[in-house]
N, C-alpha and C positions, 0 to 999 in steps of 0.2 A: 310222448312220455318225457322227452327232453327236457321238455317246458316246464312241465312238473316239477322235475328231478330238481330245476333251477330254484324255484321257485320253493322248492323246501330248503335249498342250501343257501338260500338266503338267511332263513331263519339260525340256522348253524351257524352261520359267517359273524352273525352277530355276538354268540356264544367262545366261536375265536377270537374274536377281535380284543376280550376282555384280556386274554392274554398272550396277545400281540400275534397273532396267528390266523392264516388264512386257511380257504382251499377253494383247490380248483378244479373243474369238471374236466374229466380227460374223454369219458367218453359213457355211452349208455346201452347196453346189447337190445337186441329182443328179446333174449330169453331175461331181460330182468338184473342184469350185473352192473353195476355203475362203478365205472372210475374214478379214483378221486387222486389228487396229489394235496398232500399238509402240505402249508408255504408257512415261511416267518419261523416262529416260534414252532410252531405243532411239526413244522418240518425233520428238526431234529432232537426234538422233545422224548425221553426215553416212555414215557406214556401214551404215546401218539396211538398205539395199534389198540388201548385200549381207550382212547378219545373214539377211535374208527367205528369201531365195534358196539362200544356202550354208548356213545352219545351220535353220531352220523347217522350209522345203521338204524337204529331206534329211530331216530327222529323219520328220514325217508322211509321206513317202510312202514310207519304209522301214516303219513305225510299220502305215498303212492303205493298203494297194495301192491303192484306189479313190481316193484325191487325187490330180489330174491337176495339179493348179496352187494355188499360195499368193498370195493378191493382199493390197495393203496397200490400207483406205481410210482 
């Protein structure tokens, strides 16, 4: 599912990058919960948790049914 995960946040990365901002995979459970960390901009962007939520979340769990949840550490 790693693979996947990646391979949706590419698609995202792109969506950051527009405004100067990254992320990075921290980590992927079994049960479905993906790590993420915003870099650059989206790191400390006061909208970041709803970048998380409305744009990451959305795009992986459309992307890989098995993501239950996108958490930021």
């Amino acid at each position: 599912m790693r693979e996947q995960v990646e391979k949706a946040l590419d698609k995202v990365r792109q969506m950051l990058a527009v405004e100067g901002g990254n992320i990075e995979l921290v980590d992927v459970s079994k049960e479905g919960v993906v790590k993420v960390r915003l870099t650059g901009a989206c790191g400390c962007c006061p909208m970041s948790q709803m970048t998380l939520k409305m744009g990451v979340e959305r795009v992986l769990k459309e992307e890989v049914p098995q993501v239950k949840e996108v958490v930021s550490v």
